[in-house]
C-alpha positions as CSV (number, residue, x, y, z in Angstrom):
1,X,0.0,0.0,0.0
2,X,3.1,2.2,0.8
3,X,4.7,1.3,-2.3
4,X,1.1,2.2,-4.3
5,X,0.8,5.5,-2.9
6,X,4.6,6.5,-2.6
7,X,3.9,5.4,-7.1
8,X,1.0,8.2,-7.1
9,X,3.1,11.0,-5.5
10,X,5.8,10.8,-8.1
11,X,3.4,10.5,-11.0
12,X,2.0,13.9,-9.6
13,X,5.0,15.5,-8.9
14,X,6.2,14.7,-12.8
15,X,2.5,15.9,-13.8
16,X,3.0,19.3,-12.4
17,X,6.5,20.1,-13.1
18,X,5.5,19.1,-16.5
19,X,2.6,21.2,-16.2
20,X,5.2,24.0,-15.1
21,X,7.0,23.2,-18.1
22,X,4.0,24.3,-20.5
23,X,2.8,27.2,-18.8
24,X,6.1,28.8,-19.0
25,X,6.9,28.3,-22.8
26,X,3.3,29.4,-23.4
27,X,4.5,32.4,-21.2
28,X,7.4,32.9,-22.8
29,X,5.8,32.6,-26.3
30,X,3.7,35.0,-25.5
31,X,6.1,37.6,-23.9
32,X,7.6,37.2,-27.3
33,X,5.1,37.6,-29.7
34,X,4.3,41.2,-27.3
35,X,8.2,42.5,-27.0
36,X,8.2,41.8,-31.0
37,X,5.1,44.2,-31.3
38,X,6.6,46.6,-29.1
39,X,9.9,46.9,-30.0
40,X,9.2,47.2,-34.0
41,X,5.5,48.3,-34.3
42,X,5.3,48.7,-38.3
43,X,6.8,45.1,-38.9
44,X,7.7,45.0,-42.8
45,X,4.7,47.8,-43.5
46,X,5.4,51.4,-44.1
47,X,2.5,52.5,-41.3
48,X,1.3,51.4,-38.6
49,X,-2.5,51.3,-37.0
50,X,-2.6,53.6,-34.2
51,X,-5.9,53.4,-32.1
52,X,-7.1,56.7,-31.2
53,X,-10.6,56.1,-29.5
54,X,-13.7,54.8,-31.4
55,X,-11.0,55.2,-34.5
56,X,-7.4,54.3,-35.8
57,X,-4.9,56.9,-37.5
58,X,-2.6,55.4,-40.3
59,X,1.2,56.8,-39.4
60,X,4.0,56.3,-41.6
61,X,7.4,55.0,-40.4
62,X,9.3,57.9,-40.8
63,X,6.5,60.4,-39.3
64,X,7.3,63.7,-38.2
65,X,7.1,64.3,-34.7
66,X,6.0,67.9,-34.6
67,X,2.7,67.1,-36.5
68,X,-0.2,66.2,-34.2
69,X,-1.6,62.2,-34.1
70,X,-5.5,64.4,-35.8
71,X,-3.5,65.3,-38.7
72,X,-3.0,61.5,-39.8
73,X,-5.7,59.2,-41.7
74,X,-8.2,57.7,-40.1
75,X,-7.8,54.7,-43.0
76,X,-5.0,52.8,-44.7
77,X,-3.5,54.6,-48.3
78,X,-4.7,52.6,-51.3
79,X,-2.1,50.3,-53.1
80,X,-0.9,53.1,-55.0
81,X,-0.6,55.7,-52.3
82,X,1.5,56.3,-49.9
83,X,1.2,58.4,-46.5
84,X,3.8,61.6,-46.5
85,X,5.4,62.4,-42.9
86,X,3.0,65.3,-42.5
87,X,-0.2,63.3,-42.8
88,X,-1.3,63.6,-46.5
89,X,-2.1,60.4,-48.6
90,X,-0.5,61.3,-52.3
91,X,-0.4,58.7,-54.9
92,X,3.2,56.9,-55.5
């Protein structure tokens, strides 16, 4: 009976570290897949989406600072239009 239950423990013990073991690659996944988002926000696009209440502004990677989020579009530039770093949508 000893030996039954001593069995059990170690089966449990294996369960959770393995369970430990999942949870923290999911974790770390996760913390990946954020920090990537964060620490390059426009990926391989020339804008990115920034919310802005009940609506999004379209900013280009090389925006300029001194012009104010409003100024920028509230949708994406069409595939033959690009977004200038002042705001304006102009064809290409």
């Amino acid at each position: 009976m000893v030996a039954i239950r001593f069995h059990r423990d170690e089966q449990n013990v294996a369960m959770r570290t393995k369970l430990r073991w999942v949870i923290l690659i999911l974790a770390g996944m996760l913390l990946v897949l954020v920090m990537r988002q964060v620490l390059n926000p426009f990926g391989d696009r020339e804008y990115a989406e920034i919310p802005h209440g009940n609506h999004s502004h379209f900013v280009p990677k090389d925006r300029d600072p001194n012009v104010p989020l409003s100024r920028f579009p509230t949708r994406p530039p069409g595939p033959n239009e690009r977004i200038l770093p002042d705001g304006r949508i102009v064809p290409r």
